[in-house]
VOPAVO-272126 format. One record per residue: residue in one letter; x, y, z of N, C-alpha, C, O in turn. Coordinates in steps of 0.2 Angstrom, whole numbers, padded with zeros to 4 digits, always signed. Example, Ala and Ser with C-alpha at 12.3 -4.5 7.8 and 13.67 -1.06 7.14 Angstrom:
A+0066-0028+0039+0062-0022+0039+0066-0016+0039+0071-0017+0042
S+0064-0011+0035+0068-0005+0036+0064+0000+0039+0067+0006+0040
***
This chain:
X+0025-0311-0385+0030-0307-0382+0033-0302-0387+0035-0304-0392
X+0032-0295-0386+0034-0291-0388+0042-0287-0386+0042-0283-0381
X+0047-0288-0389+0052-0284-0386+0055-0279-0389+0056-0278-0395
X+0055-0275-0384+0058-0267-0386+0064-0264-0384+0064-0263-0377
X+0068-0261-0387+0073-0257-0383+0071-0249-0381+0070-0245-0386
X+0072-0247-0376+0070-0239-0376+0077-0236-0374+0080-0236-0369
X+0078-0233-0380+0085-0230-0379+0084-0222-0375+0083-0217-0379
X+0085-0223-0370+0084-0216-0366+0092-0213-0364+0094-0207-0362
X+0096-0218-0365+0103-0217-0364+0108-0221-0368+0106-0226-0370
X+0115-0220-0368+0119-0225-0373+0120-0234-0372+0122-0238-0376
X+0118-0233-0366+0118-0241-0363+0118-0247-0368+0122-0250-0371
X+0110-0247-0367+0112-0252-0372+0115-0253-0378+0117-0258-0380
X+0116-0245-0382+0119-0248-0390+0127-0249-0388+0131-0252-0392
X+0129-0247-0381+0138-0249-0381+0138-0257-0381+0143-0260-0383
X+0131-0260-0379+0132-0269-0380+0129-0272-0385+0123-0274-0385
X+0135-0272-0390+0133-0273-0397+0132-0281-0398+0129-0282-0403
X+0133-0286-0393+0132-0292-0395+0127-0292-0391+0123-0297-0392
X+0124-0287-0387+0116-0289-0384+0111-0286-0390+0106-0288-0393
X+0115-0282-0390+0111-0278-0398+0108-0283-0403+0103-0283-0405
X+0114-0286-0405+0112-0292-0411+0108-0295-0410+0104-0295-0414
X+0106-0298-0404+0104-0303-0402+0095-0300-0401+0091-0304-0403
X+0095-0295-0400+0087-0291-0400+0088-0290-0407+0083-0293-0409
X+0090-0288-0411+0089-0285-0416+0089-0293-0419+0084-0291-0421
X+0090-0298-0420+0087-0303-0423+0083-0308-0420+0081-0313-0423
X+0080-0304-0413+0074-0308-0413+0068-0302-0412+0064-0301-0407
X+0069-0296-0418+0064-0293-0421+0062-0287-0415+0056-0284-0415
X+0067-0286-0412+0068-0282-0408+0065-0274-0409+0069-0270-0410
X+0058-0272-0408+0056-0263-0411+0061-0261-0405+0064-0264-0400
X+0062-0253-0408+0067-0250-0406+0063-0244-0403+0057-0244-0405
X+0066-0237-0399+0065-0231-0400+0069-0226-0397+0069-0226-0390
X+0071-0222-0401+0077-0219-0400+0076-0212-0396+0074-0207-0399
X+0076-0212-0390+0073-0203-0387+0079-0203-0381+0078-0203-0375
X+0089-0202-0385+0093-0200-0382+0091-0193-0376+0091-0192-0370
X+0091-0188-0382+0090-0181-0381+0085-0179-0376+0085-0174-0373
X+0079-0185-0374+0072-0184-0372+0076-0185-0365+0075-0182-0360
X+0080-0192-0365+0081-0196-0359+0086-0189-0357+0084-0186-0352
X+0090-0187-0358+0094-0180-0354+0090-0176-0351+0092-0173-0346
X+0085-0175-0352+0081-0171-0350+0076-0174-0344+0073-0170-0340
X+0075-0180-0343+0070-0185-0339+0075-0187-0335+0073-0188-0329
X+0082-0189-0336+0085-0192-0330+0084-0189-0324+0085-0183-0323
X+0083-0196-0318+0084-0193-0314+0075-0192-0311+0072-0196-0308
X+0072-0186-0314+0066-0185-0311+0064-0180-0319+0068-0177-0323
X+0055-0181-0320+0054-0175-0325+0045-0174-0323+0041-0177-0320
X+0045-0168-0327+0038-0167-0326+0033-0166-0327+0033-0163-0332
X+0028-0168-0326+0022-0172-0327+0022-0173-0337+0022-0178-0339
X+0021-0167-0341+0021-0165-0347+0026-0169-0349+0025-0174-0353
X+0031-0168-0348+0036-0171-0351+0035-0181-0351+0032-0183-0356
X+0036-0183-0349+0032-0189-0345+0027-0190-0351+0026-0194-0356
X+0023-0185-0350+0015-0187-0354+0019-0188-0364+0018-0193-0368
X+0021-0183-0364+0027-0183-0373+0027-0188-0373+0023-0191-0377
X+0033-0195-0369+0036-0199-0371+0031-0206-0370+0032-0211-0372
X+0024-0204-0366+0019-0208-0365+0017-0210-0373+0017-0216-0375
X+0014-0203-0375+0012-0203-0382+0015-0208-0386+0012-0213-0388
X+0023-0204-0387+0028-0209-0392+0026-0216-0390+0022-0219-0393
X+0028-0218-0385+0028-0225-0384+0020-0231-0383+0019-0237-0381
X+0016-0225-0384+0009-0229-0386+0010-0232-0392+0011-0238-0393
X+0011-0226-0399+0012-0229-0404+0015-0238-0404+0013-0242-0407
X+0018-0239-0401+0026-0243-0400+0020-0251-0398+0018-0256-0402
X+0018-0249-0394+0013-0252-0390+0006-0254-0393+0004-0260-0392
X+0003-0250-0396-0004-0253-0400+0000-0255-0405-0004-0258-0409
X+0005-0255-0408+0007-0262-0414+0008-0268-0411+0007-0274-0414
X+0009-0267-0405+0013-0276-0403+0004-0277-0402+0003-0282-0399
X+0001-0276-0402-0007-0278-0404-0010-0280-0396-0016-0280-0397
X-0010-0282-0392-0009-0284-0384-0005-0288-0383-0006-0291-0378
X+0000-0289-0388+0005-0294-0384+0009-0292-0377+0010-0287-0375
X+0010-0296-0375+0015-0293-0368+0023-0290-0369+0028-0294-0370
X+0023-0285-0368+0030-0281-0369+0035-0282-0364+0034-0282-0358
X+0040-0283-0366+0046-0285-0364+0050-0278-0367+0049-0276-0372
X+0054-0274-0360+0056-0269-0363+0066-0268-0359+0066-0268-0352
X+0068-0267-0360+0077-0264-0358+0077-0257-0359+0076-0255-0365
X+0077-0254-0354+0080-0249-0355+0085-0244-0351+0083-0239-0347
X+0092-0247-0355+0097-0244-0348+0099-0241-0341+0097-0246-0337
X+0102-0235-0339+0102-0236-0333+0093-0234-0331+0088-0232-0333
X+0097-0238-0322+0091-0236-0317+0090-0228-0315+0085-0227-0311
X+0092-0223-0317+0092-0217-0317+0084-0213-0320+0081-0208-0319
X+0085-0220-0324+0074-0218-0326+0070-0224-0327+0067-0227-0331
X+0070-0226-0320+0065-0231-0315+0059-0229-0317+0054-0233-0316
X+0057-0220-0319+0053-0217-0316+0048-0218-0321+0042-0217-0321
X+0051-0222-0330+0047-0220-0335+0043-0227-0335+0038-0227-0337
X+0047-0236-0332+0040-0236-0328+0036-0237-0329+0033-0241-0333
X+0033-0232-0324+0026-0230-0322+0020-0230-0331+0015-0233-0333
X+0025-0225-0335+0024-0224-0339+0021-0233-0344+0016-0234-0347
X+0024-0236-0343+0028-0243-0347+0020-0248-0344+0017-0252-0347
X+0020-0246-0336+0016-0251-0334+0007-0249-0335+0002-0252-0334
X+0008-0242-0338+0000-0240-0337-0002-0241-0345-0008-0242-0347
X+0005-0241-0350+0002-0244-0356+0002-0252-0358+0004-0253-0364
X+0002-0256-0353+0000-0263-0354-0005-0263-0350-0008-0268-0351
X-0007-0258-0344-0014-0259-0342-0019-0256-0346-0025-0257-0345
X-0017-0253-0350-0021-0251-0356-0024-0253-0361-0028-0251-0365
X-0020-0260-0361-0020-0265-0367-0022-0270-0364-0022-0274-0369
X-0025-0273-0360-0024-0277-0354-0030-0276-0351-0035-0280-0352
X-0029-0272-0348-0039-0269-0347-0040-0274-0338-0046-0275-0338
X-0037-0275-0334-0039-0280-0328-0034-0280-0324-0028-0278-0325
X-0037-0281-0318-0034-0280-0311-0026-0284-0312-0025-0290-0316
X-0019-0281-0309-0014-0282-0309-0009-0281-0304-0009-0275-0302
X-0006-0286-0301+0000-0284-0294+0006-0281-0298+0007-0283-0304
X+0009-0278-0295+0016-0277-0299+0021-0279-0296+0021-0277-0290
X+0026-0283-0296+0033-0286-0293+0038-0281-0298+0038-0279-0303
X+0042-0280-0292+0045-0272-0290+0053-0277-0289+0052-0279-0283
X+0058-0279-0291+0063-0281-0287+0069-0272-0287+0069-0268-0291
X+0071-0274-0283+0073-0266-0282+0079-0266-0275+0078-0268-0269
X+0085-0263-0277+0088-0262-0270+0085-0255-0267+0087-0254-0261
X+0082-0251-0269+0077-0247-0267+0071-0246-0267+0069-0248-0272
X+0066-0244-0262+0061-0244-0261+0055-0240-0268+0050-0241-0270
X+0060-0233-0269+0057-0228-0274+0049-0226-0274+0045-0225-0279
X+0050-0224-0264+0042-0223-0264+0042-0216-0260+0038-0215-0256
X+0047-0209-0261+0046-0205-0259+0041-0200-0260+0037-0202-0264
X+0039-0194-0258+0037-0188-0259+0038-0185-0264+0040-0180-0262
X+0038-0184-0270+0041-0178-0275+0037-0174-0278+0033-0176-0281
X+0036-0168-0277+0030-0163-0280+0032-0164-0287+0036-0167-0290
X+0028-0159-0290+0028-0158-0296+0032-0161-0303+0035-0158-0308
X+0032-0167-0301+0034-0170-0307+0035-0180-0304+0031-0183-0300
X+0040-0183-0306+0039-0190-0304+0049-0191-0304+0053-0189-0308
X+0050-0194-0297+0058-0195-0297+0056-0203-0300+0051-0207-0301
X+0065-0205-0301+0066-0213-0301+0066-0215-0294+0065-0221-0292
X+0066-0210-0290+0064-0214-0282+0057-0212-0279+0057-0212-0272
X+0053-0211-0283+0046-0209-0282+0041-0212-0285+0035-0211-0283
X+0042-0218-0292+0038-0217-0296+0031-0223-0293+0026-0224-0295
X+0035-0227-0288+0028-0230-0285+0023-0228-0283+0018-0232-0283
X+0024-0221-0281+0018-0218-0280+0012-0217-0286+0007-0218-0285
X+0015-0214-0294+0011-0215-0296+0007-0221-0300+0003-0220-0304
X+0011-0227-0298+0009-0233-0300+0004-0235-0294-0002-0237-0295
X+0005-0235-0289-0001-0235-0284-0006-0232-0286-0010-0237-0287
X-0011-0225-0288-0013-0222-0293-0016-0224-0296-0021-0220-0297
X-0017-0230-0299-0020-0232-0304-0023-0237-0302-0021-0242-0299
X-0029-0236-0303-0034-0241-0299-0034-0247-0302-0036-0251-0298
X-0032-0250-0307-0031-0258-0310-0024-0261-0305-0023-0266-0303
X-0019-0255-0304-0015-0259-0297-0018-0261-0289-0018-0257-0285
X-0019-0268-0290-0022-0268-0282-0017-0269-0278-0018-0268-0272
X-0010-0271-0282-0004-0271-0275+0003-0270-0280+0005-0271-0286
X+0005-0267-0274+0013-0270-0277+0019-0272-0272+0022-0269-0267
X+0020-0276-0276+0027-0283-0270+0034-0279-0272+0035-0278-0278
X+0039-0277-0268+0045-0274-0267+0050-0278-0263+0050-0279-0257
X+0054-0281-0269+0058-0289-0265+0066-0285-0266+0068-0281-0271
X+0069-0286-0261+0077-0285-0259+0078-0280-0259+0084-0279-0262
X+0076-0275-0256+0081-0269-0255+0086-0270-0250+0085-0275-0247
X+0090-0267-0248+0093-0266-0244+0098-0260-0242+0103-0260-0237
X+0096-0255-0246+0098-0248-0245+0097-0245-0240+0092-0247-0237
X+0101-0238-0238+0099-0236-0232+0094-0231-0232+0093-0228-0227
X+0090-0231-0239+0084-0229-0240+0079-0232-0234+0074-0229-0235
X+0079-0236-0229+0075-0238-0226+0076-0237-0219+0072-0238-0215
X+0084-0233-0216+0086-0229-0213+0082-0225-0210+0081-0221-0215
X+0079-0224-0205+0075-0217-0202+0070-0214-0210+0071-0208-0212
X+0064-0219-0214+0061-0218-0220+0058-0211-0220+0058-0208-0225
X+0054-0208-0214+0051-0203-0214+0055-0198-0216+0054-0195-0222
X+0060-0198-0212+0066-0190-0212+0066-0190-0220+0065-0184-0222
X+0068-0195-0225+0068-0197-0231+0062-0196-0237+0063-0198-0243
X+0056-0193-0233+0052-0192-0236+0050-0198-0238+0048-0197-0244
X+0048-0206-0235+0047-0210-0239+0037-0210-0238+0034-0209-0232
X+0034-0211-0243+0025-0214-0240+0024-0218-0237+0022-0223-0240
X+0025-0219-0231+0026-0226-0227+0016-0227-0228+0014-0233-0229
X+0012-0223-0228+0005-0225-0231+0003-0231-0233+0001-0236-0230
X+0007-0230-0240+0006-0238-0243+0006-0244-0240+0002-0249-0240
X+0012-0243-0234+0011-0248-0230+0006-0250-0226+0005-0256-0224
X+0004-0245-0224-0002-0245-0218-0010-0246-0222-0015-0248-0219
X-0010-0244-0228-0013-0244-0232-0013-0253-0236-0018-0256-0239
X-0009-0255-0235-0008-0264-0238-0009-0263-0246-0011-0268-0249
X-0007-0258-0248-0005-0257-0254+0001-0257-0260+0001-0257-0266
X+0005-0259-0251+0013-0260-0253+0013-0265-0250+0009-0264-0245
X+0018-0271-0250+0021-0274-0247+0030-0274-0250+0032-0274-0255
X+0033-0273-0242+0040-0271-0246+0045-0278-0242+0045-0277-0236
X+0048-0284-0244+0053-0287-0242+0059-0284-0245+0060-0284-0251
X+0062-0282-0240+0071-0282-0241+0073-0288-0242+0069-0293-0243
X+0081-0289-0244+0086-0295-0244+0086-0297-0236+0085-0303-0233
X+0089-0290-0235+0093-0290-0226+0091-0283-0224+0092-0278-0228
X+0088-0282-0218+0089-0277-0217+0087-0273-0210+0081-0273-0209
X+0092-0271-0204+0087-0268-0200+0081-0266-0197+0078-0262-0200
X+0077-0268-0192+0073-0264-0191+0072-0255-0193+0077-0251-0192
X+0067-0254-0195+0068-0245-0197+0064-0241-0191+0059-0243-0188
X+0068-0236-0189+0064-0230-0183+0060-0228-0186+0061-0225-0191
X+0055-0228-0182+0048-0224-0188+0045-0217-0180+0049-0218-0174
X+0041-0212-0179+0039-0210-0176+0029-0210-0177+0025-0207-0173
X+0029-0213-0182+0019-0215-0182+0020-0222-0184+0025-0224-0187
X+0014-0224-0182+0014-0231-0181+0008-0234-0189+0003-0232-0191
X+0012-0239-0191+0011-0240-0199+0007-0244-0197+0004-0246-0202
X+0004-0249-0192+0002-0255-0191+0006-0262-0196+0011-0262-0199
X+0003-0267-0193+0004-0271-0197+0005-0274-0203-0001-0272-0205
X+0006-0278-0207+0004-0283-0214+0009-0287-0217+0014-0285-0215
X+0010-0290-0219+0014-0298-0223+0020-0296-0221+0024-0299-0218
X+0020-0289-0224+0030-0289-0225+0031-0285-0220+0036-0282-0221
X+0028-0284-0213+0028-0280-0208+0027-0279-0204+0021-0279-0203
X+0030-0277-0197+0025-0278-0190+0028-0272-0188+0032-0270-0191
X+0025-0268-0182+0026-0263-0179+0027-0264-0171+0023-0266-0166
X+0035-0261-0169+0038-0265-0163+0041-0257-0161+0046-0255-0162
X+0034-0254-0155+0038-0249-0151+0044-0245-0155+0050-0244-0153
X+0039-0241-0160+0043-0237-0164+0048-0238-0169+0053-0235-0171
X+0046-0246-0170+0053-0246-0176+0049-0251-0181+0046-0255-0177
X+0047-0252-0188+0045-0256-0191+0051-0266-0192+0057-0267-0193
X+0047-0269-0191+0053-0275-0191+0052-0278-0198+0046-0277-0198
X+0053-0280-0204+0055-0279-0209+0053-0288-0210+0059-0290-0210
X+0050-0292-0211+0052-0300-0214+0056-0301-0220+0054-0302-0226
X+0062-0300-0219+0068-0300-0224+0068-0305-0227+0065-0310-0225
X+0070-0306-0234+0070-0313-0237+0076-0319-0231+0076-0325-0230
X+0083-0313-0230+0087-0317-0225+0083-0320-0220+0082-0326-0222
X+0080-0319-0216+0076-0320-0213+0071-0327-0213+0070-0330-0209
X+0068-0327-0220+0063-0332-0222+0067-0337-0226+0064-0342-0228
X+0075-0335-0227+0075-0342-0233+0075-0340-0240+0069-0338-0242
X+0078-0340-0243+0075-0341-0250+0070-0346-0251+0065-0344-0249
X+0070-0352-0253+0064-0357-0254+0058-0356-0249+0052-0358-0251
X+0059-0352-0244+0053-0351-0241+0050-0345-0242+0044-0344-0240
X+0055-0340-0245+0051-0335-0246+0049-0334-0254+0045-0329-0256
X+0051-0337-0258+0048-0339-0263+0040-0344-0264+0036-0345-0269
X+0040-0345-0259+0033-0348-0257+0028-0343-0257+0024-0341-0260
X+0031-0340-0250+0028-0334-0249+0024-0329-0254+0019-0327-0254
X+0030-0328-0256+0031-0323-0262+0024-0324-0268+0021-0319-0270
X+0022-0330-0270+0017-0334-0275+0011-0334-0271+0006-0333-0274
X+0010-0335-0264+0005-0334-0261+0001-0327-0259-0004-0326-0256
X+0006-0321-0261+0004-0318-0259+0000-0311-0266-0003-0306-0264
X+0002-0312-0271+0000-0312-0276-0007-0312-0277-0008-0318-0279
X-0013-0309-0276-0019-0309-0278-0023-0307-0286-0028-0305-0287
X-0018-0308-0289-0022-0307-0296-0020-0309-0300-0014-0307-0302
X-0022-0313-0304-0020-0317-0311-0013-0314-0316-0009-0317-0318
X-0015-0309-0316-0010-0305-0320-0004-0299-0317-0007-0294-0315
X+0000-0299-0317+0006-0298-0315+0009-0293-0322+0008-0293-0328
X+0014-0286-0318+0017-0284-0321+0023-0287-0315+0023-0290-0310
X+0030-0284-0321+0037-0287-0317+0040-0282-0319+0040-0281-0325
X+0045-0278-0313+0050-0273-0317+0056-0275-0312+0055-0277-0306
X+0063-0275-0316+0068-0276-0312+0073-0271-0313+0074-0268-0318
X+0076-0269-0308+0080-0264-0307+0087-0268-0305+0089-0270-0299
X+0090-0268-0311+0099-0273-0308+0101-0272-0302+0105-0276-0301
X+0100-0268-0299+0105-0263-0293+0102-0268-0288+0104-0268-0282
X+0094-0273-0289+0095-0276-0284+0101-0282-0283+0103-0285-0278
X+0103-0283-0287+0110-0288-0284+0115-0286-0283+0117-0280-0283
X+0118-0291-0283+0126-0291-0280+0131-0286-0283+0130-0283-0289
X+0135-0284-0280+0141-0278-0287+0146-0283-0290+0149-0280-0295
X+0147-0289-0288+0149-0294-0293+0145-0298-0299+0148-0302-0302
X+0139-0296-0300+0132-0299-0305+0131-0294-0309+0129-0296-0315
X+0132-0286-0308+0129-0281-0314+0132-0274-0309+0133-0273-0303
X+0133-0271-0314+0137-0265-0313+0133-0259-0314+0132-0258-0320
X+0131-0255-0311+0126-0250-0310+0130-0243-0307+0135-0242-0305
X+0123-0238-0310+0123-0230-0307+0124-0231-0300+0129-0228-0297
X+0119-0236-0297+0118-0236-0290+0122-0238-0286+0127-0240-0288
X+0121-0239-0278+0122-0243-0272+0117-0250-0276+0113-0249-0280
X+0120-0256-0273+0118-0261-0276+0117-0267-0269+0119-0266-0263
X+0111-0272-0271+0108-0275-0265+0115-0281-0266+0120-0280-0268
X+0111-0289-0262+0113-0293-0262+0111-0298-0264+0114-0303-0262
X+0107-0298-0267+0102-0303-0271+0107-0306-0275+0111-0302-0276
X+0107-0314-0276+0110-0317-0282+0106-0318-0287+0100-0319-0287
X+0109-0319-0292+0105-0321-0300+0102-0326-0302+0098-0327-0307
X+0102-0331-0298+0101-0340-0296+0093-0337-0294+0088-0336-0297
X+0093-0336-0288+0087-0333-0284+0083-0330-0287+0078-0333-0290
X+0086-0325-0289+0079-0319-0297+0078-0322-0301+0073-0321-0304
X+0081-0327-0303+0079-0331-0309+0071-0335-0308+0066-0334-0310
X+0074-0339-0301+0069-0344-0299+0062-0341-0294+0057-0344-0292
X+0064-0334-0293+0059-0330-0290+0054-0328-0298+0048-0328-0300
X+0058-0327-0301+0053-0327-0308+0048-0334-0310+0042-0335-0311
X+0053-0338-0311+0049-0343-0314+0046-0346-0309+0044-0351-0312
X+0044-0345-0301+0038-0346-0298+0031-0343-0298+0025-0345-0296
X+0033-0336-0301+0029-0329-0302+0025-0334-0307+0019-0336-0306
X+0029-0335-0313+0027-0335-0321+0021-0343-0320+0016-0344-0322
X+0024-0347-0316+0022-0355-0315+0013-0354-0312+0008-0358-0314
X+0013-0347-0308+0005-0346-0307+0001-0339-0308-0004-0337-0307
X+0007-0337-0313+0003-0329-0314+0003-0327-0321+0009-0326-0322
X+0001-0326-0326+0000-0321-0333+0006-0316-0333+0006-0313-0327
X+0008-0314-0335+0015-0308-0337+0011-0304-0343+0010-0306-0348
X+0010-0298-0340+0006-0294-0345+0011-0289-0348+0010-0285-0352
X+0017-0289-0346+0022-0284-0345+0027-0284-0343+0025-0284-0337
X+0034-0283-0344+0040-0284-0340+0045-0277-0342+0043-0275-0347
X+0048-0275-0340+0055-0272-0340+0060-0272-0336+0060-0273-0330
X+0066-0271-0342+0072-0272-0336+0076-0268-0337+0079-0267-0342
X+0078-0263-0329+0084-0257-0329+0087-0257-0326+0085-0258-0320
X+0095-0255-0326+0100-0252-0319+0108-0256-0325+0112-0261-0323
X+0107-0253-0330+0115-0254-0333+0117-0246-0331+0113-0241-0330
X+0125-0246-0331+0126-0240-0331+0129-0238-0333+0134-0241-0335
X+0127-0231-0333+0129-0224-0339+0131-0220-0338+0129-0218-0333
X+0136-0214-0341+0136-0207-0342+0132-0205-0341+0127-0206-0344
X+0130-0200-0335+0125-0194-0334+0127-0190-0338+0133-0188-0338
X+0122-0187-0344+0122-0181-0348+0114-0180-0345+0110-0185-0343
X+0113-0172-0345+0107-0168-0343+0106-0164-0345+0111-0160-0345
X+0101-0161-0349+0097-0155-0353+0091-0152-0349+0089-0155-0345
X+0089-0146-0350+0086-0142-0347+0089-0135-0344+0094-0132-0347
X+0087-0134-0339+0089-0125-0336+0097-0127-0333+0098-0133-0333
X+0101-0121-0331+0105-0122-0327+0104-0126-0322+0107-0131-0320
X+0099-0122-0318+0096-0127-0310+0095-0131-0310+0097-0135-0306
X+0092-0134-0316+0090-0141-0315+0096-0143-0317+0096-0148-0313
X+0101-0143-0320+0106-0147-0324+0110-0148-0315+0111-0154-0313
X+0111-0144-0312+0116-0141-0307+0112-0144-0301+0115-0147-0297
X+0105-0143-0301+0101-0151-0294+0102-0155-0298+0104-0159-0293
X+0103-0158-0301+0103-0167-0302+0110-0167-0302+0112-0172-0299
X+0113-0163-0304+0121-0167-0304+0123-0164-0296+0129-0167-0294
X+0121-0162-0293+0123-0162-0285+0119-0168-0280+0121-0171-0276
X+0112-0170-0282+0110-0176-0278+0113-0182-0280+0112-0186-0276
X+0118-0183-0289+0122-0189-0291+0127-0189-0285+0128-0193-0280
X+0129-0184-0286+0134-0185-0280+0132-0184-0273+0137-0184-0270
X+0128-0185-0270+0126-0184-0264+0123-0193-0262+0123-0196-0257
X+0121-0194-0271+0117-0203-0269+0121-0209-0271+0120-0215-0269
X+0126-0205-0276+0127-0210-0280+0132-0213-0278+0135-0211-0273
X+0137-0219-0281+0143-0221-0279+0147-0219-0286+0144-0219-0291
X+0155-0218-0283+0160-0217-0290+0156-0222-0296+0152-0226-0295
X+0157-0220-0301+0157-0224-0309+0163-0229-0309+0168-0227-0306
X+0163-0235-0312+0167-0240-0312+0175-0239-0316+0176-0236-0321
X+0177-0241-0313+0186-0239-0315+0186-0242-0323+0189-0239-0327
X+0183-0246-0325+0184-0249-0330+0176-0248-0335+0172-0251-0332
X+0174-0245-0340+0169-0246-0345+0168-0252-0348+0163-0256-0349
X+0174-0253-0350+0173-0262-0355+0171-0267-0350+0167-0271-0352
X+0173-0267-0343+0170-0274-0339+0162-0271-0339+0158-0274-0343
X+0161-0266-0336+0155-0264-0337+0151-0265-0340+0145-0266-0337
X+0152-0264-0347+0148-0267-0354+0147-0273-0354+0142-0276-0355
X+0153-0276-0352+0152-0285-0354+0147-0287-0347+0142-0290-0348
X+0150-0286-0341+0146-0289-0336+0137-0286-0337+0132-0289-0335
X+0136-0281-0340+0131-0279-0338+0127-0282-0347+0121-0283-0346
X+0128-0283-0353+0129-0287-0358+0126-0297-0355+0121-0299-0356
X+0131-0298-0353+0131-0306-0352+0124-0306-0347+0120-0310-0348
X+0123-0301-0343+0118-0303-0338+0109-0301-0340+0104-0302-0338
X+0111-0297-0346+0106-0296-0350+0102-0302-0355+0096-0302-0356
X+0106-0305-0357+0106-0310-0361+0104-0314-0358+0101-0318-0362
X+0105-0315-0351+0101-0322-0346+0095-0317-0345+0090-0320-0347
X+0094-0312-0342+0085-0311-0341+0084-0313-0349+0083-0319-0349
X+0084-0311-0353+0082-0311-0360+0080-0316-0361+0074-0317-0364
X+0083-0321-0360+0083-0328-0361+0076-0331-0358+0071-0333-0361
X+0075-0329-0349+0073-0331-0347+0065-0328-0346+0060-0332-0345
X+0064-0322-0346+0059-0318-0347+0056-0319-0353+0050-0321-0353
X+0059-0319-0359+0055-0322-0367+0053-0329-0365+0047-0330-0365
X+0058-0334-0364+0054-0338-0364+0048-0340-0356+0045-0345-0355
X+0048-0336-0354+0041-0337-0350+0034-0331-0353+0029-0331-0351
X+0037-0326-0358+0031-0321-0357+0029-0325-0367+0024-0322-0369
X+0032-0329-0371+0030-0334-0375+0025-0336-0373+0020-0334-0376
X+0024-0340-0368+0020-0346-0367+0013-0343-0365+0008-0347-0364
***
């Protein structure tokens, strides 16, 4: 296992005792503050391809080891895409990706890639034959058309999405059915983990995995707002649960690659006015206040770093 930190915003360096703790177990680092101002949020295609480049180098030293990567908030979900196409580079063989997420991040975006888009271009890539999307619970799943989401993938069985909890969704075309989904007189019903159980849908969840090799990206905002403190609206997943939904994954799968995002940050943004002036009007249209307090922020989101760290190294070891 390879681990790396990708500094795309201050996140991580504000957690200095997370910091020690990577930087003494040999932690490669790369610093693209300036790059991440410019990418937050959503970037375009070029821009993307830049930071792919940089971070091949990063990547062909860990030699094919499996990379293990932090990189601050969830506001660049979108680089990802980036993250998982160079470990299927390295890797070379068919791979499901486990997506934990309080959002689905499967919309429509032209001309470049959102942090709530970027599954589309992970779909894309023919070494993905699926990808598993556990705990949302955002009203991202509200009326998903109107919202621009690809409901496709679903009807396609190239997504499977389990919420935590969550409504039936009104849909106006009919997606058919598949694992995490049925189709009920214009509304999708959803097999929620509420629903199945955890122990039961952690069953589920291992059975339904068809390929040896597994990519894992986590996005904090799928738990609780008392477990980690985030940009986002946040799910209800506990950390007990993610842990052991993990170590059932690792118990029958390969981890060819992992990352983890959704601390949160200062929005700073570089580029034209417009651009600067659309993203900082959709933070505000998506986002929730910032936390009254910074310091709990750092610690709580520090401390729970330290537990995936723990627990992700020692399975991507073995």
């Amino acid at each position: 296992m390879q681990l790396h930190l990708l500094h795309l915003d201050d996140a991580l360096e504000l957690q200095s005792d997370f910091m020690k703790t990577c930087r003494d177990a040999g932690a490669s680092e790369t610093m693209v503050k300036a790059e991440g101002d410019l990418l937050r949020l959503w970037a375009r295609p070029d821009e993307l391809t830049k930071l792919k480049e940089r971070l091949s180098v990063v990547y062909t030293r860990a030699g094919g080891t499996a990379p293990l990567c932090f990189m601050g908030s969830g506001d660049f979900h979108h680089v990802t895409s980036l993250l998982l196409e160079l470990a299927l580079e390295q890797s070379s063989q068919p791979v499901t990706l486990i997506h934990f997420d309080n959002h689905p991040d499967w919309v429509h975006f032209k001309n470049g890639v959102h942090c709530g888009s970027w599954v589309n271009r992970a779909t894309s890539n023919p070494l993905v034959k699926k990808i598993i999307t556990i705990g949302v619970c955002s009203s991202d799943l509200n009326f998903p058309e109107w919202k621009g989401a690809n409901l496709s993938l679903l009807r396609d069985q190239r997504l499977e999405l389990y919420p935590y909890d969550h409504a039936s969704s009104r849909v106006w075309r009919n997606y058919g059915s598949g694992a995490s989904h049925s189709h009920r007189r214009g509304y999708i019903d959803w097999r929620t983990i509420a629903k199945c159980g955890e122990v039961d849908f952690i069953s589920r969840l291992t059975s339904r995995i068809g390929t040896e090799a597994v990519y894992i990206t986590i996005d904090k905002d799928v738990l609780a707002r008392d477990e980690v403190i985030t940009n986002w609206d946040q799910g209800q997943m506990r950390l007990p649960f993610l842990l052991e939904a993990l170590r059932a994954i690792r118990g029958r799968h390969r981890i060819i690659g992992a990352d983890v995002i959704g601390d949160y940050s200062h929005a700073n943004y570089r580029g034209s006015f417009t651009r600067r002036m659309a993203k900082r009007i959709e933070i505000m249209l998506d986002q929730p206040a910032g936390p009254d307090a910074i310091e709990r922020a750092i610690a709580v989101n520090s401390a729970l770093n330290h537990q995936l760290l723990h627990t992700l190294s020692g399975m991507m070891a073995q």
